[in-house]
C-alpha positions in Angstrom: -68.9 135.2 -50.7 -70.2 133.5 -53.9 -69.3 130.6 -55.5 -67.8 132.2 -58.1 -65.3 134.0 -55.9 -65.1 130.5 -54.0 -63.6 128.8 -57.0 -61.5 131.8 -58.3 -59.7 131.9 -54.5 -59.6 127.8 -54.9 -57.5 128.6 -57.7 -55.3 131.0 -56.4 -54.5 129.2 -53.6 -53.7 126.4 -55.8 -51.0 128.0 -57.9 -49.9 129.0 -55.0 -49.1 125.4 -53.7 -48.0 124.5 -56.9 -45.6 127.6 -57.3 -44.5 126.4 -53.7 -43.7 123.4 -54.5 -41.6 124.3 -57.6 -39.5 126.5 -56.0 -39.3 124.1 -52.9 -37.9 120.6 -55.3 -34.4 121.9 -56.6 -33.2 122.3 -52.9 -34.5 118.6 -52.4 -31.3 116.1 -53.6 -31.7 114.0 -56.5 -31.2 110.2 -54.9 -27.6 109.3 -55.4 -26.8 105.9 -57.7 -25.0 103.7 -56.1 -24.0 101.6 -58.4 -21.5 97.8 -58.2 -18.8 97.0 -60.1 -18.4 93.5 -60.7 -14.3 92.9 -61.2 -13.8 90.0 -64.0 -10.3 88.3 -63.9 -10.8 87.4 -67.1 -10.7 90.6 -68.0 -8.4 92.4 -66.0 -4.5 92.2 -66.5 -1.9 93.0 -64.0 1.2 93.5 -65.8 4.6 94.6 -63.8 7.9 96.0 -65.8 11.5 96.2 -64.2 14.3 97.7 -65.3 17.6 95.6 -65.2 21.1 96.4 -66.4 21.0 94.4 -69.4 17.0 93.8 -70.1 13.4 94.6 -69.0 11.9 91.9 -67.2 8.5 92.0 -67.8 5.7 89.7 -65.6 2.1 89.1 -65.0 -0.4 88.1 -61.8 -3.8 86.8 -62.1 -6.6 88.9 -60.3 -9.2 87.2 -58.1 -13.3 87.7 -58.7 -14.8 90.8 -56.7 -16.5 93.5 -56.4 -16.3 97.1 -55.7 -19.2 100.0 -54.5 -19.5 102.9 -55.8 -21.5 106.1 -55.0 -21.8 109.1 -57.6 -22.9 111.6 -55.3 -19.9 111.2 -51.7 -17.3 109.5 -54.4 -17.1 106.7 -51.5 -15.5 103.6 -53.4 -15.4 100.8 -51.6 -14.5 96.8 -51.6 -10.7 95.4 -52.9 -9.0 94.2 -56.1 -7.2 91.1 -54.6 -4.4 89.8 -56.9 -2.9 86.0 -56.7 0.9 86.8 -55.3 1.8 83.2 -56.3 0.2 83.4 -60.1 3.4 86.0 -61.0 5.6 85.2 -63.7 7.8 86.1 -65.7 8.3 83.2 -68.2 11.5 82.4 -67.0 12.0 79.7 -64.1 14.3 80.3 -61.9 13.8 84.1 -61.7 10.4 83.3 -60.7 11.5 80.8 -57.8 13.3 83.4 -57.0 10.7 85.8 -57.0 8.5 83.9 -55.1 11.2 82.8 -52.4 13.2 85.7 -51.4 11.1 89.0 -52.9 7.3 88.3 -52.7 7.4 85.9 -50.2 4.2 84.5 -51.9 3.8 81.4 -49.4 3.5 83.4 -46.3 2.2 86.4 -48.4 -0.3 85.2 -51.1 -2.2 88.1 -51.7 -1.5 92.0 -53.3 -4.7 94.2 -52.7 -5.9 97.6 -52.8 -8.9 98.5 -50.9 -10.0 101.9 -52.4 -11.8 104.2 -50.3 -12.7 107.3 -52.4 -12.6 109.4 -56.0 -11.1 112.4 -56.7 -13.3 113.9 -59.9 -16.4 113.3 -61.2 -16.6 109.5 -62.8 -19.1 110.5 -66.1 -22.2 107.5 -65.8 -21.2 107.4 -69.6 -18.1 107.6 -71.4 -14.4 108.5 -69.7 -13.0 110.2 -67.4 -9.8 110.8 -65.4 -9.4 110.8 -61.6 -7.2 110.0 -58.8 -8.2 107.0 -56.7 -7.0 106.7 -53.2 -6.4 103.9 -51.1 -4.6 101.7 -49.5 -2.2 99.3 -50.8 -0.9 96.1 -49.1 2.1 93.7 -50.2 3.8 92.0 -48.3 1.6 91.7 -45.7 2.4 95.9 -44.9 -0.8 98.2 -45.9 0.6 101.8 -47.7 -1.5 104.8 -48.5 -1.4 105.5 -52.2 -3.0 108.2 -54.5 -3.1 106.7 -58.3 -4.5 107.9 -61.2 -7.0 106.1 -63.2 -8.8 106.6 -66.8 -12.3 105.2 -66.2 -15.1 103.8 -68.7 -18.2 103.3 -68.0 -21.0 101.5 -70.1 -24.9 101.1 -69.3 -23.4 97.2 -68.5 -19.9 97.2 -67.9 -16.8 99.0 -66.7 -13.1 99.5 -66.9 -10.3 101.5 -65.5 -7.1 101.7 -66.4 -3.8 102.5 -63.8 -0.4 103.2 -64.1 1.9 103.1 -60.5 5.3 102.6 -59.2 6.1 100.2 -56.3 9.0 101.0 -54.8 9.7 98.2 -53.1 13.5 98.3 -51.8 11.9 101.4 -49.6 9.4 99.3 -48.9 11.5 96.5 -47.3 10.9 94.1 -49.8 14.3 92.3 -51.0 16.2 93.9 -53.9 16.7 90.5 -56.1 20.0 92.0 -57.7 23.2 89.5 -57.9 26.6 90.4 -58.4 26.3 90.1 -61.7 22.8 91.2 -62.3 22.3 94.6 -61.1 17.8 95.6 -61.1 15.7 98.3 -60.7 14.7 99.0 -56.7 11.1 99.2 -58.0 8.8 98.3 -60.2 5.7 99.9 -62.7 2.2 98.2 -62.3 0.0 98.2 -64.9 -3.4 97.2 -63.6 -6.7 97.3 -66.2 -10.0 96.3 -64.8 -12.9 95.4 -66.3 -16.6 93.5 -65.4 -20.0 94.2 -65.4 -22.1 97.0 -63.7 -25.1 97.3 -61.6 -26.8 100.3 -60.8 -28.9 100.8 -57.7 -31.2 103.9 -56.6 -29.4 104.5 -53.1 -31.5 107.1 -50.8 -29.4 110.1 -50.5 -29.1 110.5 -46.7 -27.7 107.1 -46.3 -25.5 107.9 -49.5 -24.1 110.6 -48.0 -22.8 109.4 -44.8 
């Protein structure tokens, strides 16, 4: 064989790797992004509405700093939104005491989470979506599994989502703070928007996907 047909086979054989190789990447995954979302109480609001026979008392807690993990490719979201039981008020006194003392229980009980655990629908890595989170939600010191929807934003830097839920806390066991003369809801809408800053990280895709 001459060196001419040397260097034409060379070159065969090398389109051939090169044709292998093409058709051999799109059944490689992509690595997944994992990517941290910082939780900013001073930008997240928890605000709580319920219905009574005369008015609608409306209230606030204060959310505490953390964090929560989330991976694009299993929908695995991970880590807790931890809210300050004892920071809820309603600008009036002695409904609060009473809040505090017979409903929340907030010395023995100072903290409302929920720990997600997953997504249902694709969260966009730009722009918003909507999806159901899933999770579980403690008060009271009692853990409940709850599906809730959210509308998500995401930024190159920052984040937000925005929820809507009922508690219904008389099925619940919590105390029903109704008097004889003051008849209330037996549960109560959360309004929950969270907000911080982002960090995306390059995760490798088999560890992602356990």
């Amino acid at each position: 064989m001459g060196i001419i047909d040397r260097i034409a086979m060379s070159d065969t054989n090398a389109r051939v790797v090169l044709i292998a190789a093409a058709l051999l990447i799109p059944a490689i995954p992509a690595a997944a992004q994992q990517t941290t979302l910082a939780i900013d109480p001073a930008r997240t609001t928890v605000n709580f509405t319920l219905d009574a026979a005369l008015h609608t008392v409306h209230g606030t807690f204060r959310a505490k700093p953390g964090e929560l993990e989330f991976n694009s490719a299993s929908e695995k979201l991970s880590g807790e939104i931890d809210v300050d039981a004892k920071s809820g008020n309603t600008s009036n006194g002695m409904r609060d005491r009473k809040m505090h003392k017979d409903v929340l229980e907030s010395e023995r009980f100072p903290d409302i989470s929920f720990r997600p655990d997953h997504v249902e629908g694709t969260v966009a890595s730009q722009g918003k979506s909507s999806v159901k989170v899933h999770g579980m939600f403690r008060i009271h010191g009692i853990d409940r599994e709850i599906d809730v929807p959210a509308q998500v934003e995401m930024f190159k830097d920052h984040w937000s989502a925005a929820v809507h839920f009922t508690v219904p806390y008389a099925k619940w066991g919590i105390k029903n703070p109704s008097t004889l003369f003051l008849r209330v809801s037996d549960s109560v809408e959360i309004d929950l928007v969270v907000a911080g800053a982002t960090v995306q990280h390059a995760a490798e895709y088999r560890g992602a996907a356990q």
